[in-house]
C-alpha positions in Angstrom: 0.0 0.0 0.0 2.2 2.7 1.5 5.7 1.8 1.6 7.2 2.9 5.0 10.3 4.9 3.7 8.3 7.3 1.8 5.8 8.1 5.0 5.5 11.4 5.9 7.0 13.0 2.2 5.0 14.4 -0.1 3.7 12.8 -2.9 3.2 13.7 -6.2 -0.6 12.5 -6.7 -2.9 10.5 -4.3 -3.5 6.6 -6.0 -6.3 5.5 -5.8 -8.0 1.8 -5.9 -11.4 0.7 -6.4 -12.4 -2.7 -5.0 -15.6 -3.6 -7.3 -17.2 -6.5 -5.2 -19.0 -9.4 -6.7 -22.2 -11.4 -5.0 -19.7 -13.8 -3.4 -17.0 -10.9 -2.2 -18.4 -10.8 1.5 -19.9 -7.4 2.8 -17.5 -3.7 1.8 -17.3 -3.7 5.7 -15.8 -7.5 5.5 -13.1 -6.5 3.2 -12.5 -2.8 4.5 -11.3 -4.8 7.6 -9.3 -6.9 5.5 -7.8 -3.7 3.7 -7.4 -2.0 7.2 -5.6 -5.1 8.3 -3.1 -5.3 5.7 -2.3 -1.6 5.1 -1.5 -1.7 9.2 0.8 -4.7 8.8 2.7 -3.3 6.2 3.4 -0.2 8.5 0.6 2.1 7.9 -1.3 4.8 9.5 -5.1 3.9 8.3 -8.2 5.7 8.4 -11.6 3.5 7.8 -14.1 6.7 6.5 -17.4 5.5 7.7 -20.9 6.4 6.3 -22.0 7.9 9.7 -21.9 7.0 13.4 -23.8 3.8 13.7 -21.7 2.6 10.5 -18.1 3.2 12.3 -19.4 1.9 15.6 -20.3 -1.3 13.4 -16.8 -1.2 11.6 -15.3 -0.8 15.6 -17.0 -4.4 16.5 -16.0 -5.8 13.1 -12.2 -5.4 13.4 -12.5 -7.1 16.7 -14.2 -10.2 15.3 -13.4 -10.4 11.2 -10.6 -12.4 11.8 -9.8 -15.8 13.7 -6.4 -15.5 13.1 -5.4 -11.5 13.7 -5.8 -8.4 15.3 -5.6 -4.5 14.5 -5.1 -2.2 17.0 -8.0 0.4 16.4 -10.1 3.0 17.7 -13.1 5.3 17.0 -12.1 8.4 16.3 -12.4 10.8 19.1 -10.1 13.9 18.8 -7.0 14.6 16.5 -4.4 13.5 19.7 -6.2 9.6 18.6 -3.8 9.4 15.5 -0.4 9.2 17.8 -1.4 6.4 19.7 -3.6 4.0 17.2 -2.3 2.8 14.3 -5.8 2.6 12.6 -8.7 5.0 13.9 -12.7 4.7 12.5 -14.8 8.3 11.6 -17.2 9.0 9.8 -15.9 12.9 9.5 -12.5 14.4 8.9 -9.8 12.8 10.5 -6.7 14.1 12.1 -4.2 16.1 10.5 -2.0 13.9 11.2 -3.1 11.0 9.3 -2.2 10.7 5.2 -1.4 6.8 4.4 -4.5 5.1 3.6 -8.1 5.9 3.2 -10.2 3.5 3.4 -13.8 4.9 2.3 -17.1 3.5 2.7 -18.9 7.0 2.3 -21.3 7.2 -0.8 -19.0 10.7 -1.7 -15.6 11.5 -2.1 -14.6 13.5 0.9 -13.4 17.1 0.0 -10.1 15.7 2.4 -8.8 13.1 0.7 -6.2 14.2 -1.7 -4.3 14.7 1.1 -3.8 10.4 1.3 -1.2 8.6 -0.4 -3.9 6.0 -1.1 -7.3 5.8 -1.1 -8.8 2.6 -1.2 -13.1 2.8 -2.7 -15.1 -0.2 -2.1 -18.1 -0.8 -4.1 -20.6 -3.0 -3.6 -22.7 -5.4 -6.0 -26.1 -3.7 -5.7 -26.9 -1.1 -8.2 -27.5 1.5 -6.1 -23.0 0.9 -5.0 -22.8 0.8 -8.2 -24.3 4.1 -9.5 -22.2 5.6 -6.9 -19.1 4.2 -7.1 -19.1 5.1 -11.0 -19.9 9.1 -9.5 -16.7 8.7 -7.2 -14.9 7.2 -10.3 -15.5 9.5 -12.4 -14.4 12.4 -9.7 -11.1 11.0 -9.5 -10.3 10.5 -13.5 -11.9 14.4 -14.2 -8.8 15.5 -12.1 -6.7 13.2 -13.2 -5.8 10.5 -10.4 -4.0 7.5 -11.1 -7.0 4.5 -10.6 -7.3 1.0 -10.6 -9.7 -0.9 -10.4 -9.7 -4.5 -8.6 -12.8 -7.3 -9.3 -13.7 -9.2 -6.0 
């Protein structure tokens, strides 16, 4: 995702990957916490952009239970000193300053915040309704020019 010796410079142009999800993918808050889990293991700082508050409370029980095999130190978002201690923090509004690895958004728009990320991870769902808005956030990024990619689940 974010590779550890280039945290903290600037970079030239936020990357950003959109995680299509097919019937059998599981649920965007399923693999957010997979996303979350790996980004963190490979040194990150991650923020999981919620929908609203009952979303990032559910994301907050999820990373606790996702995963037999693994755990990700995480919190809920409370005030902007959160980002020095937790490695992975949940919102559903603009997070600390401090944090610019990985955005992981499950928000139905692209937050005016996030060029400030190295990389943005979008997951979109299988119903058509996801769909419809993924292709809005989509087409965001490509009208000012962001490197995407797009990944099939």
């Amino acid at each position: 995702l974010v590779d550890p010796a280039q945290r903290g410079r600037c970079h030239a142009m936020t990357k950003v990957d959109f995680y299509l999800l097919g019937a059998d993918a599981g649920s965007r808050e399923r693999i957010a916490c997979r996303l979350a889990d790996k980004a963190w293991r490979l040194g990150n700082r991650v923020y999981l952009l919620a929908p609203d508050q009952p979303a990032a409370l559910e994301l907050d029980e999820l990373l606790w239970t996702f995963s037999q095999d693994s755990f990700v130190p995480h919190a809920l978002c409370a005030n902007d000193g959160d980002a020095d201690v937790h490695p992975v923090l949940i919102g559903h509004t603009e997070p600390p300053a401090a944090l610019h690895d990985v955005l992981i958004s499950l928000a139905p728009e692209v937050p005016a915040w996030s060029s400030r990320f190295a990389r943005i991870a979008e997951l979109v769902g299988a119903a058509e309704d996801d769909k419809a808005r993924g292709r809005e956030r989509f087409r965001y990024y490509r009208e000012r020019g962001y490197p995407l990619e797009t990944h099939n689940l």
